[in-house]
C-alpha positions as CSV (number, residue, x, y, z in Angstrom):
1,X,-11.2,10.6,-0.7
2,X,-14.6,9.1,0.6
3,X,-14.1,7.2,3.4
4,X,-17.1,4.3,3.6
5,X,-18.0,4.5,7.4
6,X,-19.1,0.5,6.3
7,X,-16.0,-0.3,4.3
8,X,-13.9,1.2,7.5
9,X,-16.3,-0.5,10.2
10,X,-15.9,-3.9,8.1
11,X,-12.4,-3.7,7.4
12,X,-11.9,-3.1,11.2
13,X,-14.0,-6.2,12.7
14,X,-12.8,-8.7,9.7
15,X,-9.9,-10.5,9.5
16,X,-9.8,-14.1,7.2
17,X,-6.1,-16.2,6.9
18,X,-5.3,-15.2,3.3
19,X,-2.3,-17.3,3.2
20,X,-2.2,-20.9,2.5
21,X,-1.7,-22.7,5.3
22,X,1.7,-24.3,5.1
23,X,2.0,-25.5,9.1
24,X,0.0,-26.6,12.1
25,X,1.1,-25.8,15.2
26,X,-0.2,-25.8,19.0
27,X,-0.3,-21.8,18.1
28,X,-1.8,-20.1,15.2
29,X,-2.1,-21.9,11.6
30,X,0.8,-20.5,9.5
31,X,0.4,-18.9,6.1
32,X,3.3,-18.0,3.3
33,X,4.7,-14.3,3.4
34,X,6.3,-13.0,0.6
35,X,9.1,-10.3,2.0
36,X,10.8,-8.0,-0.5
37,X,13.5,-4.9,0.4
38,X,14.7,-2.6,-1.6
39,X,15.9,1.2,-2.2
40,X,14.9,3.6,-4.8
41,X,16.3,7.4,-5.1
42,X,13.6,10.1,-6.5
43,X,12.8,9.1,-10.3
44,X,13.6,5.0,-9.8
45,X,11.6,2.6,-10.6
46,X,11.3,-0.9,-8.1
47,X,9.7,-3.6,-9.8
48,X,9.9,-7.1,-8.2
49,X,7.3,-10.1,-9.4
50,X,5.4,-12.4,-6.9
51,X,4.6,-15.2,-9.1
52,X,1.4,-16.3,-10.9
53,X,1.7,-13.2,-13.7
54,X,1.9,-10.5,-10.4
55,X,4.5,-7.8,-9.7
56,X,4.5,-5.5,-7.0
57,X,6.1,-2.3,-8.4
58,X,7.4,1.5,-6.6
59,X,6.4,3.7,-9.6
60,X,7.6,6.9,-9.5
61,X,6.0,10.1,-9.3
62,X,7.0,13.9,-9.6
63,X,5.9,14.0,-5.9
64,X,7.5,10.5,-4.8
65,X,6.4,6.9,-5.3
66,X,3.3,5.0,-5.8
67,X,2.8,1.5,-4.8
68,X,1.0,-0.7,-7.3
69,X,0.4,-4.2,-8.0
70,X,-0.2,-5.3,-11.6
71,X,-0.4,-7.9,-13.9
72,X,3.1,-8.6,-15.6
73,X,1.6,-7.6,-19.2
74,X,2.3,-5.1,-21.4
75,X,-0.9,-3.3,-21.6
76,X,-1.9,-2.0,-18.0
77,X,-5.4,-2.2,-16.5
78,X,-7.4,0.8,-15.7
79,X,-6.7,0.3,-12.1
80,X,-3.9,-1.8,-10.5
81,X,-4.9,-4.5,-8.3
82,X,-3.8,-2.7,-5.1
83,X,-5.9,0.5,-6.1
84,X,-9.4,-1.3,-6.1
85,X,-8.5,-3.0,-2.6
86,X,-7.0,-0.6,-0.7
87,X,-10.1,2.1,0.3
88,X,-10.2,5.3,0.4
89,X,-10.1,6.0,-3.3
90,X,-9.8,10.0,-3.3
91,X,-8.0,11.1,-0.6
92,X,-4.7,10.4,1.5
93,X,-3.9,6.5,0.6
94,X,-1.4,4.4,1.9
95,X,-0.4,3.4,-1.7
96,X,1.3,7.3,-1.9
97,X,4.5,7.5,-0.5
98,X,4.6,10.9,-1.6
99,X,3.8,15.0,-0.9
100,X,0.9,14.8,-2.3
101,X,-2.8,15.8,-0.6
102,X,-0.1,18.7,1.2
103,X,1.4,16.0,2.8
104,X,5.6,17.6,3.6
105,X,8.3,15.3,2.4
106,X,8.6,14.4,6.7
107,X,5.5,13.6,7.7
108,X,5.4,11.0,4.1
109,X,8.0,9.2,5.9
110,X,6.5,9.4,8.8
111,X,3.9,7.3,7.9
112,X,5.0,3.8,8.8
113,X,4.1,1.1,8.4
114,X,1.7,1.6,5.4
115,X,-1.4,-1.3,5.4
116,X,-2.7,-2.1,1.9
117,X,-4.4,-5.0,-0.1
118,X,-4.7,-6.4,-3.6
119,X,-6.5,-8.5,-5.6
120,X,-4.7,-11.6,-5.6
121,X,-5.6,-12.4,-9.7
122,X,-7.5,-11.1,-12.4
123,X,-11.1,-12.8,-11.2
124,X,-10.8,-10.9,-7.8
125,X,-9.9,-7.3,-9.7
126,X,-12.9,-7.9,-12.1
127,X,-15.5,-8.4,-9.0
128,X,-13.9,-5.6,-7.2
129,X,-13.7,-3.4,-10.4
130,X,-17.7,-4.3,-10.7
131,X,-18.3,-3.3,-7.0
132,X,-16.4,-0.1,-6.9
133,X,-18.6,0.9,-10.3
134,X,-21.5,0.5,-8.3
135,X,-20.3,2.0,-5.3
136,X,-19.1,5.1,-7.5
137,X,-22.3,5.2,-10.1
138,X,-24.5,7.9,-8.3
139,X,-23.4,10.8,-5.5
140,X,-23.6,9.2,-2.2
141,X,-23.2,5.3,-2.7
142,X,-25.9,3.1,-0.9
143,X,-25.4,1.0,1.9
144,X,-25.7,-2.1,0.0
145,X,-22.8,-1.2,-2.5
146,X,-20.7,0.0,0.2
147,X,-21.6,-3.0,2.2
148,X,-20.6,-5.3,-1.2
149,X,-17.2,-3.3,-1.5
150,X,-16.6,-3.6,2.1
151,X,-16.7,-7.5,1.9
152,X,-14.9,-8.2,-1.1
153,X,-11.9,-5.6,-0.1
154,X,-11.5,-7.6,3.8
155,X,-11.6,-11.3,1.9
156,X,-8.2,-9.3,-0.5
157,X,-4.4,-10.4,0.9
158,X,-2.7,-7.9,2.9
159,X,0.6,-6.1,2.6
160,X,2.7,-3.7,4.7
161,X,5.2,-1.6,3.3
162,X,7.7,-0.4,5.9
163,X,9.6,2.4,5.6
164,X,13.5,1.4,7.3
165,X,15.0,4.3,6.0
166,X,15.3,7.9,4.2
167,X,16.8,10.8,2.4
168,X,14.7,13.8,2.5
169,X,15.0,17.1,2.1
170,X,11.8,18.7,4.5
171,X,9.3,20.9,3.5
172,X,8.9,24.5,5.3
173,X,5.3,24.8,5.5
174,X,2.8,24.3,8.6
175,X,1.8,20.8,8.8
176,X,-1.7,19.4,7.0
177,X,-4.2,18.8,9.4
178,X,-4.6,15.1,7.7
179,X,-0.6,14.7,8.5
180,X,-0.8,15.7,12.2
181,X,-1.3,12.7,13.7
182,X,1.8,11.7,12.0
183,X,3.9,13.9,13.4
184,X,5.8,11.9,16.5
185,X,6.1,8.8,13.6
186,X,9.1,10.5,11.7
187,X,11.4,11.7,14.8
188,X,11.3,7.5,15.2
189,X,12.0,6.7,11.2
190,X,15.3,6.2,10.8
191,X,16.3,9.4,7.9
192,X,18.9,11.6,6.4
193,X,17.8,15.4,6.7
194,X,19.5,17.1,3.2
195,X,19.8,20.3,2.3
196,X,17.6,21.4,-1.4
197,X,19.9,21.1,-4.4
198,X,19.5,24.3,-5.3
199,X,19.2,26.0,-1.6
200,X,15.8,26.8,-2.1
201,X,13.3,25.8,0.3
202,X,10.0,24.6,-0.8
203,X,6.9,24.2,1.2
204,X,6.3,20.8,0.9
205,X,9.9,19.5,0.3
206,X,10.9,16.1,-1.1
207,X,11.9,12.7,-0.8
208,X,15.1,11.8,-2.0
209,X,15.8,7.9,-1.3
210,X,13.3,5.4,0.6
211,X,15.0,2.0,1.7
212,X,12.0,-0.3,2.8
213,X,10.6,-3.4,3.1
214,X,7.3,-5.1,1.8
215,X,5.6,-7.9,3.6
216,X,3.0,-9.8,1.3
217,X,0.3,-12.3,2.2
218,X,0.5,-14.9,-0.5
219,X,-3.0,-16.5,-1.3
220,X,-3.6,-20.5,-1.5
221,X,-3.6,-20.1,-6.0
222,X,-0.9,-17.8,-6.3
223,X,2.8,-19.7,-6.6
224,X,6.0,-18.1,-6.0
225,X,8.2,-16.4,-8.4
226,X,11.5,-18.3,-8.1
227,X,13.4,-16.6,-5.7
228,X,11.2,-15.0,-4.0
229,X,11.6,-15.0,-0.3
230,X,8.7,-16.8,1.3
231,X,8.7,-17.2,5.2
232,X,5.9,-18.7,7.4
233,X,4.1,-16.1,9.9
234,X,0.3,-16.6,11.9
235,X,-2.3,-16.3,8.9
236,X,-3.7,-12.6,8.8
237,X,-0.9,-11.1,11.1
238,X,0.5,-9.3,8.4
């Protein structure tokens, strides 16, 4: 995946309250959170919808899971609204809760929490969709397209998916130099070690269940599916 030294430099020094403000306190101006748990088992689907026409889905994957956030439609853009917002975009990304880029079923749940974004309605995808065309059009973006993306990805919502718990069967092979720093996460990730179904090892082994938790900042426009669970938290401190 290219990594934009500009989109990473931006993303790191910007930070903009993406949730309406719902209370004012002697502290930090409060925004709307949207917090979703759930469990899937390898091959299982979670799907859960956020309101204005948005769901946030788990899709699944022969390697694990995927996180997307889409449209509630039946015909599916050509990239969910998490995708576009959530750089890099051809490499390890915290949208993969999987083994793939090499990464062993252990050091996958390792990694948490996972910090994404998403376009927060179809008008944001379309000017993100336009910038990461112009950012991709020619072998080594320029500054000013990476410098475009950059600023319309840090003004996105931010989520966290949390991993609170696993089944997992590990893999055998040495660890990915991208997965390293990873290592010390998963000793602390609550998990299940299982033994391969048919008790064959496999290099990079694979996840069985993931319980977890999303956190979702919830934009000023978007309104609440009914029965959601919305809580109040400082605006950007998710």
């Amino acid at each position: 995946m290219r990594v934009s030294r500009v989109i990473a430099a931006s993303l790191a020094l910007v930070s903009f309250p993406f949730g309406a403000a719902e209370q004012k306190t002697d502290g930090p101006v409060r925004c709307r959170v949207a917090v979703m748990e759930g469990e899937v088992k390898a091959g299982q689907q979670f799907v859960k919808r956020i309101g204005s026409g948005l769901e946030v889905m788990l899709e699944p994957l022969p390697s694990g899971w995927i996180l997307r956030v889409l449209p509630v439609a039946p015909t599916r853009p050509s990239h969910d609204y998490a995708e576009l917002a959530t750089p890099p975009y051809h490499s390890v990304s915290p949208l993969l809760l999987s083994t793939d880029f090499s990464f062993r079923a252990q050091d996958a749940i390792g990694w948490t929490p996972r910090r994404f974004r998403y376009a927060q309605d179809q008008a944001m995808s379309a000017r993100l969709l336009k910038a990461y065309d112009a950012y991709e059009a020619k072998p080594g973006a320029s500054p000013a397209s990476q410098q475009a993306l950059a600023e319309l990805v840090a003004q996105a919502p931010a989520g966290v998916l949390t991993i609170l718990d696993a089944h997992l069967t590990p893999g055998m092979a040495d660890q990915a130099g991208t997965a390293a720093t990873l290592a010390s996460h998963f000793i602390a990730t609550p998990h299940v070690i299982e033994p391969p179904a048919d008790g064959k090892t496999t290099p990079l082994g694979k996840i069985n269940l993931v319980r977890f938790r999303i956190d979702l900042e919830l934009p000023r426009a978007l309104k609440p599916e009914s029965g959601l669970d919305v809580k109040l938290a400082p605006c950007g401190g998710v």
